[in-house]
VOBA-1610 file (N, C-alpha, C; in pm, whole numbers, padded with zeros to 5 digits, always signed):
BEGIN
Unk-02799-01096-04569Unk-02872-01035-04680Unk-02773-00961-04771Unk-02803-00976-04904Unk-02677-00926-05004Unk-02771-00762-04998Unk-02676-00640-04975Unk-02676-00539-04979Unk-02596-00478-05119Unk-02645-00377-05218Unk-02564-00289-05294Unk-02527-00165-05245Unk-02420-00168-05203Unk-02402-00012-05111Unk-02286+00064-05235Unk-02333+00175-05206Unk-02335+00286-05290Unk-02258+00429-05195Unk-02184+00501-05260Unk-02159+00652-05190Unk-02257+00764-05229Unk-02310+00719-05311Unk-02374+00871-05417Unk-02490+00810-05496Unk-02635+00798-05471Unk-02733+00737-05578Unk-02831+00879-05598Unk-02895+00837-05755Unk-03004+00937-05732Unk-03050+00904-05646Unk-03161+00811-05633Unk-03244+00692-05547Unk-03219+00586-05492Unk-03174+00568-05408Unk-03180+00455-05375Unk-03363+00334-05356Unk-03464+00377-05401Unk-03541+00352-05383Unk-03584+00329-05537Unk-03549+00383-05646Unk-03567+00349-05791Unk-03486+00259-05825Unk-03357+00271-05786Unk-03238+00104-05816Unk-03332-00018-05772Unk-03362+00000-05664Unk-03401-00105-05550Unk-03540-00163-05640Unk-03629-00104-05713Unk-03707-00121-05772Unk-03692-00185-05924Unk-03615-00134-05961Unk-03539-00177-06087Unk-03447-00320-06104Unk-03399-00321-05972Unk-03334-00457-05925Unk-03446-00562-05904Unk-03498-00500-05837Unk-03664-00580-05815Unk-03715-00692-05944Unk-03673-00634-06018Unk-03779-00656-06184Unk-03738-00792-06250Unk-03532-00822-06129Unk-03487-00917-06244Unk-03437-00988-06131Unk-03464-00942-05978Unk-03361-01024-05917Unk-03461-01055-05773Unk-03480-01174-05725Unk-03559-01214-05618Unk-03546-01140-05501Unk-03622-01106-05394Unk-03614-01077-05238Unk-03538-01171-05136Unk-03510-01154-05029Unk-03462-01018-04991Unk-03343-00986-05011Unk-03281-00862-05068Unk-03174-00760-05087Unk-03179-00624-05030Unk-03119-00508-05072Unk-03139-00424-05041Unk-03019-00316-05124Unk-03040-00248-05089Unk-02953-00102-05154Unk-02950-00005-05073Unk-02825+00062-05029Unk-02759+00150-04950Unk-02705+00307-05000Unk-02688+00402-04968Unk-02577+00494-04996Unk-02584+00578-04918Unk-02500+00695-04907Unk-02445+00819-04791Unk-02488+00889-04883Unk-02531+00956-04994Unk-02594+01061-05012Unk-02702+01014-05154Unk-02810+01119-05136Unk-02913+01090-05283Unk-02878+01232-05340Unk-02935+01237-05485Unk-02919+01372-05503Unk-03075+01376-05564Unk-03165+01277-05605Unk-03312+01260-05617Unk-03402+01215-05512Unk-03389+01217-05408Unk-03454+01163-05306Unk-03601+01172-05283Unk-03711+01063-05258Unk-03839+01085-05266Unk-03875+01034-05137Unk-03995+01096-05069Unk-04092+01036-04913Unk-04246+01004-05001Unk-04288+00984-04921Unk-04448+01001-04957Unk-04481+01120-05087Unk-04583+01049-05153Unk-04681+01116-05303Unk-04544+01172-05376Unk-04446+01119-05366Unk-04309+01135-05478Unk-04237+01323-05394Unk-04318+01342-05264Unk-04216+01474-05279Unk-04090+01463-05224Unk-03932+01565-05260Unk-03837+01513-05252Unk-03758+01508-05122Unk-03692+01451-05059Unk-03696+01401-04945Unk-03524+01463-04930Unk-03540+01531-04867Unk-03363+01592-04856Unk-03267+01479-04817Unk-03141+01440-04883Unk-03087+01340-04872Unk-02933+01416-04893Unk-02885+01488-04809Unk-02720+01522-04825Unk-02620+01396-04777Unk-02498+01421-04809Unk-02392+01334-04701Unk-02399+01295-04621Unk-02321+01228-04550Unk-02314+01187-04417Unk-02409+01150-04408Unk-02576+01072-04457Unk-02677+01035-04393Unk-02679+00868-04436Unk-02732+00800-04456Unk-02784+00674-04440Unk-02902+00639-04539Unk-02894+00617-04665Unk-03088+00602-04742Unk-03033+00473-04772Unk-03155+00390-04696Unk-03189+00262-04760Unk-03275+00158-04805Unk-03273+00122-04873Unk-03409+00067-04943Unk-03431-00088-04911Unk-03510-00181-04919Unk-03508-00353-04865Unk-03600-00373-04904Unk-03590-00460-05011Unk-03691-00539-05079Unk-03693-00674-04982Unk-03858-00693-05016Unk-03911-00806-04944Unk-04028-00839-04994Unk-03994-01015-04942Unk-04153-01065-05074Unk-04260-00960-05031Unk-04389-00983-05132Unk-04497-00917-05049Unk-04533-00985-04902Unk-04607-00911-04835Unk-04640-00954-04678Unk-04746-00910-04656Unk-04823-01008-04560Unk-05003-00973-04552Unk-04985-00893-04408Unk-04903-00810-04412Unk-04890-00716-04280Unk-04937-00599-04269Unk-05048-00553-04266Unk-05136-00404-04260Unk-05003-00328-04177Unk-04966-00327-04066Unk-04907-00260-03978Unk-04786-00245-04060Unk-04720-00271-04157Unk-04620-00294-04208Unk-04460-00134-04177Unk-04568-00040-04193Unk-04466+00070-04189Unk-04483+00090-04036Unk-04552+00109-03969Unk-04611+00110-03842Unk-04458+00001-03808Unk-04456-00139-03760Unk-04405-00179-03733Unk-04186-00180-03797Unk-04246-00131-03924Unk-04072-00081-03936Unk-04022+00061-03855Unk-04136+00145-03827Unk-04094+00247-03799Unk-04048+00181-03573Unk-04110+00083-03560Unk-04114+00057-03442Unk-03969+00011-03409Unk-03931-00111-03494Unk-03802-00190-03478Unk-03690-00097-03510Unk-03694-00010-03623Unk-03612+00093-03632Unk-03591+00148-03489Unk-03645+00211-03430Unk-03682+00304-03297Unk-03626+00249-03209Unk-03627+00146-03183Unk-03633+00030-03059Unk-03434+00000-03067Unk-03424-00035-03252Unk-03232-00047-03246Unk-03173+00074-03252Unk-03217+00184-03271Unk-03127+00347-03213Unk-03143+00361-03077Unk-03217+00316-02985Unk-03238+00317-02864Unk-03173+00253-02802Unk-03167+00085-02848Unk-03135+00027-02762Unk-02932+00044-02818Unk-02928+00064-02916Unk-02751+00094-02943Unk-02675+00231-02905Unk-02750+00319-02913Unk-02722+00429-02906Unk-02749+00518-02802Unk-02882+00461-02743Unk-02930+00516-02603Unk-03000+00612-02615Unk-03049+00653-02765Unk-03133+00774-02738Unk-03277+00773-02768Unk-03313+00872-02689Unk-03481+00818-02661Unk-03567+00904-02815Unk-03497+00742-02903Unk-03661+00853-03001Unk-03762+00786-03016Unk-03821+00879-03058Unk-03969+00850-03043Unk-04075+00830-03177Unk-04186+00830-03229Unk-04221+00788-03339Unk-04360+00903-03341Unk-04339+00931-03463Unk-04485+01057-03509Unk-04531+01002-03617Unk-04660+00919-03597Unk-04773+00889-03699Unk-04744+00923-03849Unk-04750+00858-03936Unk-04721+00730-03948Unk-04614+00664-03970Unk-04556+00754-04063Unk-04365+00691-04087Unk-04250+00803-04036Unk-04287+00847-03970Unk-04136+00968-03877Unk-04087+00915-03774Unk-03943+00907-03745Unk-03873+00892-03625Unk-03827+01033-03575Unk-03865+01060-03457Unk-03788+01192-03385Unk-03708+01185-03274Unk-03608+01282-03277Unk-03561+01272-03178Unk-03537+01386-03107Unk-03553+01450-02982Unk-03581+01558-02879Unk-03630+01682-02962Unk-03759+01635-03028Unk-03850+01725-03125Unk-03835+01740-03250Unk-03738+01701-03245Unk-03728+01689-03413Unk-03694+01570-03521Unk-03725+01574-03635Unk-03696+01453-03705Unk-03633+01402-03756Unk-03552+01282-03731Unk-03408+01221-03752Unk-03462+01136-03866Unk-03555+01047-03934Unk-03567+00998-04016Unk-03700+00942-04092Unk-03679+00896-04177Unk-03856+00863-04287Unk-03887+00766-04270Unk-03964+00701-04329Unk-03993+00554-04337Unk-04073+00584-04479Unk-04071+00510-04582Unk-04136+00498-04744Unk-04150+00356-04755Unk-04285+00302-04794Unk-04337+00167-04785Unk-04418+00150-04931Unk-04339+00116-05034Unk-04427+00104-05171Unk-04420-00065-05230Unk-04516-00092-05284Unk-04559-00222-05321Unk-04558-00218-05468Unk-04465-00276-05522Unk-04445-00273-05642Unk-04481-00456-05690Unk-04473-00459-05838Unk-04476-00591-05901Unk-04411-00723-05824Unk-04275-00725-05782Unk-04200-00793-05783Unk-04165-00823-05608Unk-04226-00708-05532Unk-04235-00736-05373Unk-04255-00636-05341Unk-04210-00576-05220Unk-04225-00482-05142Unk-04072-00366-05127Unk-04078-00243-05132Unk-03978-00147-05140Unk-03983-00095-05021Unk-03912-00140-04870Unk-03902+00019-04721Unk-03815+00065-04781Unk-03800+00226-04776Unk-03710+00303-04771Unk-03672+00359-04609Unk-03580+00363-04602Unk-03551+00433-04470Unk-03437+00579-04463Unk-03486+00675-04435Unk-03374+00816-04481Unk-03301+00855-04317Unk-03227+00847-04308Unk-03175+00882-04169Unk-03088+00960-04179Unk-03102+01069-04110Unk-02958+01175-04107Unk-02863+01181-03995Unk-02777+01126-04024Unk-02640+01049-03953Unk-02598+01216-03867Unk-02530+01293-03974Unk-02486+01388-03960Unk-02425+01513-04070Unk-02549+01505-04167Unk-02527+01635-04228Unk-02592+01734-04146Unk-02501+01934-04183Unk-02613+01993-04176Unk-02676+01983-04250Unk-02824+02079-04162Unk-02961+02074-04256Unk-02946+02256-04281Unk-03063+02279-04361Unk-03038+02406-04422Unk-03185+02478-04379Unk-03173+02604-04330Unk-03269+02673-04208Unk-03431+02639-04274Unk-03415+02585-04415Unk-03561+02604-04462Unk-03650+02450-04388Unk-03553+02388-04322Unk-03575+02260-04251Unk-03549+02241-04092Unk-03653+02345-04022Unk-03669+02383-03879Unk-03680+02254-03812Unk-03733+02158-03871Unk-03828+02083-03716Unk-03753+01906-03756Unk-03647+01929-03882Unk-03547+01820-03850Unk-03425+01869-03796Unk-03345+01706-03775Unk-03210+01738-03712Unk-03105+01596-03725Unk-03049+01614-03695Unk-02908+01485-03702Unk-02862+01438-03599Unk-02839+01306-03603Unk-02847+01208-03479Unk-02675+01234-03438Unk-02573+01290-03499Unk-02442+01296-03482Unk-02441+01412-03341Unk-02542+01486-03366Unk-02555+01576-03262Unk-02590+01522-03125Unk-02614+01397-03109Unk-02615+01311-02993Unk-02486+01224-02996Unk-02428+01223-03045Unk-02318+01105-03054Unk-02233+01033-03175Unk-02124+00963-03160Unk-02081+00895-03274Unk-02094+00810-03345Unk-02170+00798-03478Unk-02244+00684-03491Unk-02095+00621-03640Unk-02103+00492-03653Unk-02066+00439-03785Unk-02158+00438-03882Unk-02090+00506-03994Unk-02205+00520-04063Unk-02245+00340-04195Unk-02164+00296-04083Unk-02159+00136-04155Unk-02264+00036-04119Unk-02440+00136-04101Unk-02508+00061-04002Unk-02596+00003-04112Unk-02608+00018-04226Unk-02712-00069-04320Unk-02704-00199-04335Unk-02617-00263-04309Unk-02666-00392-04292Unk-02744-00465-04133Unk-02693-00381-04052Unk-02792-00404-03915Unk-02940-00350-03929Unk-02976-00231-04042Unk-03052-00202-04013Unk-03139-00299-04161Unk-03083-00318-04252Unk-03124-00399-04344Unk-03206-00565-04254Unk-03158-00617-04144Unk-03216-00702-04115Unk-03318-00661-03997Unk-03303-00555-03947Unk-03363-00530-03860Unk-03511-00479-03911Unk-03512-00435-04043Unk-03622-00377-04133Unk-03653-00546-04193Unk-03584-00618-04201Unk-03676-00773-04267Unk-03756-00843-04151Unk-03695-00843-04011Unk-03742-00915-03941Unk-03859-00882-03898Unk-03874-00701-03957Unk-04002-00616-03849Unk-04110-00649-03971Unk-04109-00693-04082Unk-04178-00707-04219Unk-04284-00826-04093Unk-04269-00894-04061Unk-04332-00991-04021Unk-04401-00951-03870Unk-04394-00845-03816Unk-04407-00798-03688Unk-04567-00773-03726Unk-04697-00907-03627Unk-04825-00751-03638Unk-04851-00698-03521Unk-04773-00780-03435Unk-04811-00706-03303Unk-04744-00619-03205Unk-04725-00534-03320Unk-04589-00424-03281Unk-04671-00272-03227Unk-04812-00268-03272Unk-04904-00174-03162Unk-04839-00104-03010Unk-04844-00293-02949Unk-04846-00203-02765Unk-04728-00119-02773Unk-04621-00161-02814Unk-04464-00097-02798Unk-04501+00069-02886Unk-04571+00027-03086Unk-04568+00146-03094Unk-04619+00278-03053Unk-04741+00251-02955Unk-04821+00336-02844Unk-04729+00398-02746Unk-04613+00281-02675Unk-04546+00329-02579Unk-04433+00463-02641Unk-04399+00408-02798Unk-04277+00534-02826Unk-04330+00616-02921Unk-04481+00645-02933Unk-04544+00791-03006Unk-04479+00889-02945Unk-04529+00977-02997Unk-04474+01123-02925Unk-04676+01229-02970Unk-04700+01186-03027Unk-04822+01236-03043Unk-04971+01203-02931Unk-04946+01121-02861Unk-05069+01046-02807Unk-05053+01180-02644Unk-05213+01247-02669Unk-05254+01330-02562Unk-05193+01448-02624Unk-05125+01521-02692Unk-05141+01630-02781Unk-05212+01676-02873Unk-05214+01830-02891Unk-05275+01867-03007Unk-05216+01854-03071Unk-05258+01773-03196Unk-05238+01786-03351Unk-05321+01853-03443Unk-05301+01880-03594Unk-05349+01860-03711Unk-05302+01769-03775Unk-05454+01749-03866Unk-05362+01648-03942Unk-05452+01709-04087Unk-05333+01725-04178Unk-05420+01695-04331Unk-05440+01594-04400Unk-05550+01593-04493Unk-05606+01479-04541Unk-05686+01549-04646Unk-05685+01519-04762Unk-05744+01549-04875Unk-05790+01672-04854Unk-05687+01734-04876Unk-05671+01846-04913Unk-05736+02005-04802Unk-05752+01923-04667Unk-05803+02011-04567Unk-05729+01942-04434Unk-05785+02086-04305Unk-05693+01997-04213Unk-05792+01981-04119Unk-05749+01899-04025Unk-05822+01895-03950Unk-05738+01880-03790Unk-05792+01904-03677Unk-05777+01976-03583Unk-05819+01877-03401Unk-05741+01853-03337Unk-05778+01750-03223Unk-05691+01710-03138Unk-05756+01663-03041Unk-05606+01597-02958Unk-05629+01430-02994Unk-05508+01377-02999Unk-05430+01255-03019Unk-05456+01192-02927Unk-05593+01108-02946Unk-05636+01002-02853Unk-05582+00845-02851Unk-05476+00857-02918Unk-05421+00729-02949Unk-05424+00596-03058Unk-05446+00518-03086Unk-05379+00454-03208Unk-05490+00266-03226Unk-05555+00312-03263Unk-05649+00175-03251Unk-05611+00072-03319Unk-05649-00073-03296Unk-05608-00192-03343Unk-05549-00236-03472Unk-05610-00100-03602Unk-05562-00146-03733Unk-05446+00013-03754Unk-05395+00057-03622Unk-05306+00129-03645Unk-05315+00269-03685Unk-05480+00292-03676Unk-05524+00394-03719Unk-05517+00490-03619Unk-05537+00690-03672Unk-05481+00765-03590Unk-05599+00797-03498Unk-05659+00828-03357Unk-05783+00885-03276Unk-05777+01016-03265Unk-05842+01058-03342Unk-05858+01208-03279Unk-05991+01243-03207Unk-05981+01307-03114Unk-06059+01371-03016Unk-06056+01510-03054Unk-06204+01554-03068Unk-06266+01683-03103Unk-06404+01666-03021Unk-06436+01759-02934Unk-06588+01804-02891Unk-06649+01724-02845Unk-06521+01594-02731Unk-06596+01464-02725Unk-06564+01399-02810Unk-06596+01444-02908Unk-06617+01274-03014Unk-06516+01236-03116Unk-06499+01088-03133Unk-06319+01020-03173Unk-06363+00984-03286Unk-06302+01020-03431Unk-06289+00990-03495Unk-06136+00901-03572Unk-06130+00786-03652Unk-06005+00761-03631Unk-05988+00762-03798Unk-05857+00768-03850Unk-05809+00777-03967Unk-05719+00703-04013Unk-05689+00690-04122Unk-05620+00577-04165Unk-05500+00625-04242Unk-05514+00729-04307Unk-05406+00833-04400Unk-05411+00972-04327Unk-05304+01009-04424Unk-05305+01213-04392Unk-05165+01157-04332Unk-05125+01350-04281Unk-05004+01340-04225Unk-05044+01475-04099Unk-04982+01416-03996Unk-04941+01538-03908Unk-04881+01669-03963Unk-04952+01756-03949Unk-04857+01882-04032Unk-04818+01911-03882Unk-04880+01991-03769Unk-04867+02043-03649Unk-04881+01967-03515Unk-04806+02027-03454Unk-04847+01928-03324Unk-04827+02062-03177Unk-04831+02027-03056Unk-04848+02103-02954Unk-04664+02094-02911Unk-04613+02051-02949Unk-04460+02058-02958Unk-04376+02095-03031Unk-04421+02181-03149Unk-04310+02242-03232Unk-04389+02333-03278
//
């Protein structure tokens, strides 16, 4: 896969889009630091040095599970290369021993599909960012991994039955969570992850399941 790797982008996720407009799937775009960085509803996604942002265009794909399953294959090649046990928090977070090593951003534009992936190799983080952390603090990584992870994010585009595995590496399933969702939160334990990937919460007996929102809290941090 032809990669544009970069030291320094605003975005790597606005190039990638912009490239999009004139140049076919699949490619991708790389760099070690953003200085505009975006996650979910455009807020800005801390992106210093030493980290990893990368973006991979791909045709569109009739894959509901789509981030679900990138966040899985991601998980599965830091594990299986690196040996460390992370784990995955509903819907696009990778963590690792409680805290969060990286994003997942899944936008559907004109021209195909945009993953972003933000991983922090090994910058520090700055105290206003408690409950992330950096994977260097486990070990030595090359930070020359975007093209492994560039195919490893195309091949998971096609993954739908990436569920059983992503059940096995939650970190949420049988904890209390919150989760917000338009504009309130709501409150339950993490009954696990039903067929279209959706989240179970258990309240008073009774399971309701969801499809959006984000974990703000959990019974571990």
């Amino acid at each position: 896969m032809e990669i544009y790797c970069y030291l320094v982008l605003p975005s790597t996720q606005d190039l990638a889009k912009k490239l999009l407009e004139k140049k076919k799937p699949p490619f991708a775009v790389s760099a070690l630091e953003q200085t505009q960085g975006y996650g979910k509803q455009g807020r800005a996604f801390y992106s210093p040095k030493n980290g990893l942002y990368l973006s991979v265009c791909l045709e569109k794909q009739e894959n509901p599970l789509l981030t679900l399953a990138v966040g899985t294959a991601v998980a599965d090649f830091l594990r299986a290369r690196y040996g460390l046990e992370i784990g995955l928090k509903w819907a696009n977070d990778l963590f690792y021993q409680g805290k969060k090593v990286a994003g997942i951003l899944t936008e559907q534009v004109a021209g195909g599909i945009v993953v972003g992936l933000g991983l922090n190799l090994g910058a520090e983080l700055p105290a206003s960012l408690p409950q992330a952390t950096r994977l260097l603090e486990a070990g030595d990584f090359d930070p020359l991994l975007a093209d492994d992870l560039a195919c490893v994010i195309c091949r998971a585009a096609s993954w739908q039955d990436c569920l059983p595995r992503y059940r096995e590496l939650s970190i949420l399933t049988g904890r209390r969570v919150t989760l917000k969702i338009a504009g309130r939160n709501i409150s339950g334990t993490c009954a696990g992850f039903d067929d279209q990937g959706r989240l179970l919460l258990e309240k008073g007996g009774k399971i309701s399941a969801w499809s959006s929102g984000e974990v703000i809290k959990t019974s571990f941090l």
